[in-house]
C-alpha positions as CSV (number, residue, x, y, z in Angstrom):
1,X,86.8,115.1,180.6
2,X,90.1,113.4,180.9
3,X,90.6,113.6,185.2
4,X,88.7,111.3,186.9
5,X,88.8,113.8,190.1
6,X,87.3,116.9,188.5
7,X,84.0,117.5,188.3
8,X,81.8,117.1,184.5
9,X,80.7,120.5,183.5
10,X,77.2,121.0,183.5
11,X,75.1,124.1,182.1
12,X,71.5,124.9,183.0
13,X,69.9,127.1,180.7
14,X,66.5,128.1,182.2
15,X,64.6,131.8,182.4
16,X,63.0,130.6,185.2
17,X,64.9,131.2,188.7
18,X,62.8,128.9,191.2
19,X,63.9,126.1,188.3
20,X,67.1,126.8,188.4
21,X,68.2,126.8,192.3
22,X,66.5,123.3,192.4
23,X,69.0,122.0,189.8
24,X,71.7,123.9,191.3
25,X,71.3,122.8,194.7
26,X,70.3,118.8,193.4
27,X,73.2,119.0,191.7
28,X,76.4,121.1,193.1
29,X,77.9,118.4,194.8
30,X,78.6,116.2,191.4
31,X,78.8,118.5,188.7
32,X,80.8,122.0,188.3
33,X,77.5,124.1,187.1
34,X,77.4,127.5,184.9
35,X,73.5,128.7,184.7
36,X,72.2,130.7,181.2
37,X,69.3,132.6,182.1
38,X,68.3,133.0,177.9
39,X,69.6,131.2,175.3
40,X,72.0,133.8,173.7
41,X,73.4,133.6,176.6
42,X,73.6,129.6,176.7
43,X,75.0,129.8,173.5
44,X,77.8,132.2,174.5
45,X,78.7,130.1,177.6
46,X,79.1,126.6,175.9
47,X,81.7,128.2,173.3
48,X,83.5,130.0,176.4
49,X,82.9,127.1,178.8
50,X,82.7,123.9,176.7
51,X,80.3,122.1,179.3
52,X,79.8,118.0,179.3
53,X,76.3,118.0,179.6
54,X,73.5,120.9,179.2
55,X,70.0,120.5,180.9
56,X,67.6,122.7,178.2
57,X,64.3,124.6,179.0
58,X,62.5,124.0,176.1
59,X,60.2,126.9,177.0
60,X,61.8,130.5,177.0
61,X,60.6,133.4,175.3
62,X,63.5,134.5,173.4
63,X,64.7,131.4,171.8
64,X,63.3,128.1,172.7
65,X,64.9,125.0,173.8
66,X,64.8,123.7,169.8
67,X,66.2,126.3,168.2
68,X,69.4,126.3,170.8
69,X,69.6,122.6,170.6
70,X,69.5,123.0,167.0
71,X,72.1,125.5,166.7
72,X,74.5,123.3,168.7
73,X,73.9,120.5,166.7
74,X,74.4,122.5,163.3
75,X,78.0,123.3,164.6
76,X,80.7,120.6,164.4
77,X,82.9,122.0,167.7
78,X,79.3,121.5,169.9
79,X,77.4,118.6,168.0
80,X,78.8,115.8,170.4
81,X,77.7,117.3,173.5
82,X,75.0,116.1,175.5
83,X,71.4,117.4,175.5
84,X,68.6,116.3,178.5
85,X,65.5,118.9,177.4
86,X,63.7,120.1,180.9
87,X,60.3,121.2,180.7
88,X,57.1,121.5,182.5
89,X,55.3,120.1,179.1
90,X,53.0,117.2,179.7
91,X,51.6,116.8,176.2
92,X,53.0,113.6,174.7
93,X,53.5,115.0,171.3
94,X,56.2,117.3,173.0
């Protein structure tokens, strides 16, 4: 992101609506957000969109948070951008 006025570009891939509004609605005001309900669908939207940052689900049941993660970071035009995984996990080991 090369204008210091325009907004970072922030995807929210989550299947989970309730999750979702909270992030959009915490963050609307700093970020210009695109939502992936499934992460086909995530995957589509940072190749069309190119976000700055994407907040990750790492549970979804049709392709977890690890395998999109590691998809991104298997291709060299999406490696560099920024991952924060989102879950409602509390084990340590995850």
């Amino acid at each position: 992101m090369t204008d210091p006025a325009k907004k970072a570009r922030l995807l929210i891939v989550d299947d989970v609506w309730a999750n979702v509004k909270v992030l959009v609605e915490t963050l609307r005001a700093d970020y210009e957000i695109s939502v992936a309900l499934d992460g086909i669908t995530a995957l589509e939207r940072v190749e069309r969109d190119r976000p700055d940052l994407i907040l990750l689900d790492v549970m979804r049941p049709d392709m977890d948070g690890y395998e999109v993660c590691r998809r991104l970071k298997a291709d060299t035009g999406t490696r560099d951008i920024l991952i924060i995984f989102v879950t409602a996990k509390d084990d340590s080991l995850d």
